[in-house]
N, C-alpha and C positions, 0 to 999 in steps of 0.2 A: 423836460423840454430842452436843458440845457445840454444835453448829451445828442438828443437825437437832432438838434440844429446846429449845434457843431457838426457832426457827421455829414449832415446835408452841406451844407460851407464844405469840407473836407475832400467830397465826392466830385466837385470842383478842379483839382488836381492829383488827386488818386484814384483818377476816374478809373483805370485797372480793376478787373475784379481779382482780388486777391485773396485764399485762404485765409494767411496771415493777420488778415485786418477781419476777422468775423468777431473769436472769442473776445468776450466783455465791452459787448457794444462798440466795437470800432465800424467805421464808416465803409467797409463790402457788405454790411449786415443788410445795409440799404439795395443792395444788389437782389440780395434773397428777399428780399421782403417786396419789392416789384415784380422778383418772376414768380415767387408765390401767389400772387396776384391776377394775374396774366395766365398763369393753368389754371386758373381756374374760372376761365374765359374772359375776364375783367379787362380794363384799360384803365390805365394809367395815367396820370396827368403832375405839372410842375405849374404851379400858377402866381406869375411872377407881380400878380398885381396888390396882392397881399402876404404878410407874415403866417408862421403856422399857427394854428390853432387848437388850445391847449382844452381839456377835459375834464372830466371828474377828479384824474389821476393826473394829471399835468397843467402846470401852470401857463399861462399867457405868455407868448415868445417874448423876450425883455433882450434889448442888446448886451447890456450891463449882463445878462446870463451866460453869453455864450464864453465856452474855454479859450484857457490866453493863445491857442494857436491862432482861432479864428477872431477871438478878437483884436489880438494884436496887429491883425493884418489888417482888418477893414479900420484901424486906426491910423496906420501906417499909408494908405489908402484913401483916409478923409474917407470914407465912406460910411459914415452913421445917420443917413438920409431913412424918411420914414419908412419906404417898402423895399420890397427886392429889386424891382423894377426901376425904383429910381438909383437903389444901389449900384445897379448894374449900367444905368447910361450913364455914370460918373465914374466908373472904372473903365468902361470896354463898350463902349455904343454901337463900335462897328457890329457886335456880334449880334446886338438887336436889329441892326440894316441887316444882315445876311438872313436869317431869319423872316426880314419882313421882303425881300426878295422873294424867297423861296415861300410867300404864300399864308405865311404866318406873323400876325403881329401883334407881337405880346403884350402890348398895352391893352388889346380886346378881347383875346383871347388865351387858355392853357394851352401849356406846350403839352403833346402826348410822348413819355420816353416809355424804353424797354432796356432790356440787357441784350445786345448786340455785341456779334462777332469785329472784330474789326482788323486787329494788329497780328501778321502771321512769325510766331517766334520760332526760330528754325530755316532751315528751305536748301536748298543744293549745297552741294560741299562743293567748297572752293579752293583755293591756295592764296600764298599770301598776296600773288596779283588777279584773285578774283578769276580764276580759269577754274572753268568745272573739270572732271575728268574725260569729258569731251574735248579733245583740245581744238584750239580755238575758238569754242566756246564759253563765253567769259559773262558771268551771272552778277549784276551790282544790284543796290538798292534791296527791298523788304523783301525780294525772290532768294536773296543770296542765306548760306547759311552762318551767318557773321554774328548774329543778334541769339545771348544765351534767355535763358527762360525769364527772368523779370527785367531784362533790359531798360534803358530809362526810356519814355518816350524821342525824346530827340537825337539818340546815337541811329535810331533809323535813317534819318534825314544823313548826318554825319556820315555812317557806316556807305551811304548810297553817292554822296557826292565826294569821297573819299576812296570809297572802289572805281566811281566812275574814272580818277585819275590814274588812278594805278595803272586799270587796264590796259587805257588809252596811252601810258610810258610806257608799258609791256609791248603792246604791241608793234608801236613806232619802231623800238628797238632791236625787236627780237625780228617783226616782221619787211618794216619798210613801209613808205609811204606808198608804192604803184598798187595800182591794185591787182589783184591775185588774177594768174589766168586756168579760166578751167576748160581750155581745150583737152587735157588727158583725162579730165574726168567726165566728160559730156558722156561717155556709155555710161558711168554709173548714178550717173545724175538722172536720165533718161528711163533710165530702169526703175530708179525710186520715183521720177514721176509716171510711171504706168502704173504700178503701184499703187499712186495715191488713187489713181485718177479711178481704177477698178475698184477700189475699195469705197470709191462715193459712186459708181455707177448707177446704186439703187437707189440715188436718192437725185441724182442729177438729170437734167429736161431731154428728150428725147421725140425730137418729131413733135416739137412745141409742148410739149404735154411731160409731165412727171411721170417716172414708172413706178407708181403710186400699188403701196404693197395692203390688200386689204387687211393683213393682219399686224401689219408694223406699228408700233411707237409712236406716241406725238410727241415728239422735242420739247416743248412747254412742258406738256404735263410730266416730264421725266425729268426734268430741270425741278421742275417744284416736288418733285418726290424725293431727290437729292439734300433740295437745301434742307425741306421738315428732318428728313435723317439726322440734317448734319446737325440741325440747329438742339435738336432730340438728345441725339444721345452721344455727340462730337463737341459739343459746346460746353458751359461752365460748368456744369451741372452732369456727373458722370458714375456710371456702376458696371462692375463687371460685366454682370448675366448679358442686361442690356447693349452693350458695347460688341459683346460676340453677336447674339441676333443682327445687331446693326450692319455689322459684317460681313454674314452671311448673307444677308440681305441685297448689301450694293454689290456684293461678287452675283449673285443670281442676277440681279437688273443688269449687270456688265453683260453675263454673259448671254441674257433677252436679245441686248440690243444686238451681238453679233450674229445671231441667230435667225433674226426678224426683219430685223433694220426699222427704218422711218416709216412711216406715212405722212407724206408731205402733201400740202394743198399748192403750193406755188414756188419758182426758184429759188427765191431769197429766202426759203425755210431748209435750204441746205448749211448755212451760215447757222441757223441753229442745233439743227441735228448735228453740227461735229463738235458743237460747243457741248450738247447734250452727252455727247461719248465722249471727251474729253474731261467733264465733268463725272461724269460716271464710274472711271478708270481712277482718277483724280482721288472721290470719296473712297476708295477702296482704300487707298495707299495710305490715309491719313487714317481711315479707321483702323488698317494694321497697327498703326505704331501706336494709336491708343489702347488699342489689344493690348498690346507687346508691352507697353508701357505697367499697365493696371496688370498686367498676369507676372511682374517683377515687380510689384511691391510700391509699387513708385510713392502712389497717398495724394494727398492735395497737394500740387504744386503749379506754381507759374501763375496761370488765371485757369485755374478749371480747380472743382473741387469734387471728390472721392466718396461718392454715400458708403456708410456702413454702420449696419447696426448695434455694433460696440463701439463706435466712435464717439467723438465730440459735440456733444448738444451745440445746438446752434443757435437756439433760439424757443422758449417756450412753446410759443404760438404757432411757430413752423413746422407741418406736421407733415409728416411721406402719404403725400395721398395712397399709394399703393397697399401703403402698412395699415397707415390709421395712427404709428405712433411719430413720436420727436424727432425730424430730421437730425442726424448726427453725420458728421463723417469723419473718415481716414484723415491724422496727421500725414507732414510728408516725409519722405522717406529719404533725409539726407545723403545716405553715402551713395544714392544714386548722384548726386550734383557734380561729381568726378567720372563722369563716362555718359558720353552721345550714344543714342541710339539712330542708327546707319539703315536708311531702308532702299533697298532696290527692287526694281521692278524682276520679276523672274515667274514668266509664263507657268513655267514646270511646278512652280510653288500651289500649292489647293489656296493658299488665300493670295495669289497672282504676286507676291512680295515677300519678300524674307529681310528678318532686322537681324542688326547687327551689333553689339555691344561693343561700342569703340571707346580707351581711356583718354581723358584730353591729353593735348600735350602738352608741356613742359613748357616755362618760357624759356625762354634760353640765358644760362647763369652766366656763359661767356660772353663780351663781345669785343668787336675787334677795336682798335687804335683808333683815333684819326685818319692817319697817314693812307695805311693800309687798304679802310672802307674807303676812304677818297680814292684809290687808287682803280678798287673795283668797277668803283662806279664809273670812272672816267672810261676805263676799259671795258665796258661793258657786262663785264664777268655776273654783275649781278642778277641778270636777265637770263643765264643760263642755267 
C-alpha cells in the first residue's frame, strides 16, 4: 500500500508518462495499469471521497505509510486531513470549483481518468528569433520546435511568451512598423486564392445546394478515424509492425480524400472537411517520424514507450493481449539524444515526407565583450 499510494501522490506532478519511471514500481506504472484497463473496454475511475483500499495482500492506506517524498509534502502542506477530498480543499479548492464548473463534483461523485495525449514535444524549426524557414513566418509557443523530448512542463509557457518577444523585436527592427504593401504581389496572391478556392469547389454551395458527391467522406467520421489511429498506435504505447500498418493506412486515407473528396449535408461542413484533410496530411507526417524514429533504434523515450519481446518486464500482471505473454519493452537508445530528426513534406516521397537526421548544435564556447555586443545591438547588426 505504501508504494502504490505514494505513486498515486507522485502522479500528481509527474503526471508525464515516462519510460523511465516504470521499472520497480515507480509512479508511470500507474499509466500502464489504467490503459491496461481501458483495452480491455473498462473505465476508470479516481474517487476522491475515500482513501485506497487495501486487501488480502495489502494493508489499510495509513498516512504514517506513505514514502518521505510524499509525506513530507502533505506535511509541509498541513494536509493530513481524513480523505483525499478533504486533502485536496485545503491545498488547491480552486481545482475542485473547475471540476465542479465543468459538470463534476467530487464531493458526489468519481472522477473518470484515462492516459491522454496532451503536450506536443517537437514542432517547426525555428531560429534564434522564432522564424520558420518560411521567412516571415515566425512560429512561438507549443507549435515551435524549442521544447526537447522531456522538457519540464512550464518552459512551454516560458519558451511561448519568450518567443512571442523575440519575434515581435525581430520584426520591428528588421521590418518596421508600416504595414507591408502587397500591390506587387496581388497576381500572386490572386492566383493562390483560385487555387484554394478550386481545390474546395467540391465541397462548397452552389445554386444554394452543396455539390454533394455520392461517394465522398464524411469529415466527422474521418476525423475520428484519425484520432483512433493516432490514439492506436502514435500514442504512449508503441511497436514497429503496428506503426508502419498505421502509416500506410493514413497515407491511403490521404490519398481517398484527394480522390473522393467530402460528402457534405450543409455549408458549415466545409469548415470541417478542410480541418478533416488537414488532419489527415497532418497524421501522416507524424506517423513518418515515429516510423523513422522506431526503424533507428530509438527505444522508450520522452513519453511514449517501445513494446518488445526481449525487453523489460513491466509489470507481472501486464500482459500483451496480442501475445498472451508479459508486456516488456525497448530501453532507450541514448546516442540518439544528440541529433533531431527533420521531417519535411515532399509529395514525390511514397510516405509524402522524408526525415532527416540533423546533430544539434553546439552552444557557442565564445562570446563576445560588453562593449562590442552593446554596440551590435545598438546598430542593429544583431537582427541581420
Amino acid at each position: 500500500m505504501s508504494k502504490m499510494a505514494t505513486n498515486i501522490f507522485l502522479k500528481g506532478y509527474q503526471w508525464p508518462f515516462d519510460p523511465q519511471r516504470i521499472e520497480n514500481l515507480k509512479s508511470s506504472l500507474i499509466d500502464i495499469l489504467v490503459f491496461n484497463e481501458t483495452q480491455k473496454g473498462r473505465r476508470v475511475f479516481m474517487d476522491f471521497r475515500c482513501n485506497p483500499i487495501g486487501n488480502q495482500t495489502m494493508k489499510d492506506f495509513n498516512l504514517d505509510d506513505l514514502e518521505p517524498e510524499a509525506y513530507d509534502y502533505l506535511k509541509k502542506a498541513g494536509a493530513f486531513q481524513k480523505t483525499p477530498i478533504e486533502r485536496l480543499a485545503h491545498m488547491n479548492p480552486l481545482a475542485i470549483d473547475i471540476y465542479k464548473e465543468n459538470g463534476i463534483n467530487l464531493y458526489k461523485e468519481p472522477l473518470e481518468i484515462a492516459v491522454c495525449a496532451q503536450h506536443n514535444n517537437g514542432g517547426f524549426s525555428i531560429d534564434k528569433w522564432w522564424q520558420s524557414p518560411i521567412p516571415g513566418a515566425f512560429v512561438i509557443g507549443e507549435m515551435a520546435g524549442s521544447h526537447g523530448v522531456k522538457r519540464p512542463g512550464g518552459s512551454a509557457l516560458n519558451a511561448g511568451q519568450t518567443g512571442g518577444l523575440r519575434a515581435a523585436e525581430f520584426i520591428v527592427n528588421s521590418k518596421g512598423c508600416d504595414l507591408p504593401d502587397y500591390a506587387k504581389e496581388k497576381k500572386q496572391i490572386d492566383e493562390q486564392l483560385v487555387q484554394l478556392i478550386n481545390r474546395l469547389d467540391a465541397y462548397r454551395p452552389a445554386k444554394g445546394k452543396l455539390r454533394k458527391k455520392a461517394s465522398g467522406l464524411v469529415p466527422g467520421k474521418v476525423i475520428e478515424q484519425i484520432q483512433n489511429r493516432m490514439t492506436t498506435s502514435g500514442g504512449h504505447i508503441r511497436e514497429p509492425n503496428d506503426a508502419r500498418k498505421a502509416l500506410n493506412d493514413a497515407i491511403e486515407l490521404y490519398k481517398d480524400i484527394q480522390q473522393r473528396g467530402f460528402a457534405l449535408k450543409e455549408p458549415k461542413d466545409i469548415i470541417k472537411a478542410v480541418q478533416a484533410e488537414h488532419l489527415a496530411l497532418a497524421s501522416v507526417g507524424y506517423l513518418k517520424a515515429v516510423v523513422e524514429l522506431l526503424n533507428r533504434g530509438s527505444g522508450s523515450r520522452g513519453s511514449h514507450l517501445v513494446l518488445a519481446e526481449d525487453g523489460i518486464e513491466i509489470h507481472p500482471d501486464v500482459i500483451n493481449k496480442a501475445t498472451g505473454k508479459q508486456l516488456r519493452f525497448k530501453p532507450e537508445n541514448e546516442s540518439l539524444r544528440n541529433s533531431i530528426l527533420k521531417i519535411e513534406y515532399d509529395e514525390s516521397e511514397p510516405d509524402l515526407f522524408k526525415c532527416t537526421e540533423i546533430e544539434l548544435r553546439k552552444a557557442p564556447a565564445e562570446r563576445k565583450s560588453f562593449e562590442p555586443a552593446w554596440q551590435d545591438y545598438r546598430e542593429g547588426k544583431i537582427y541581420s
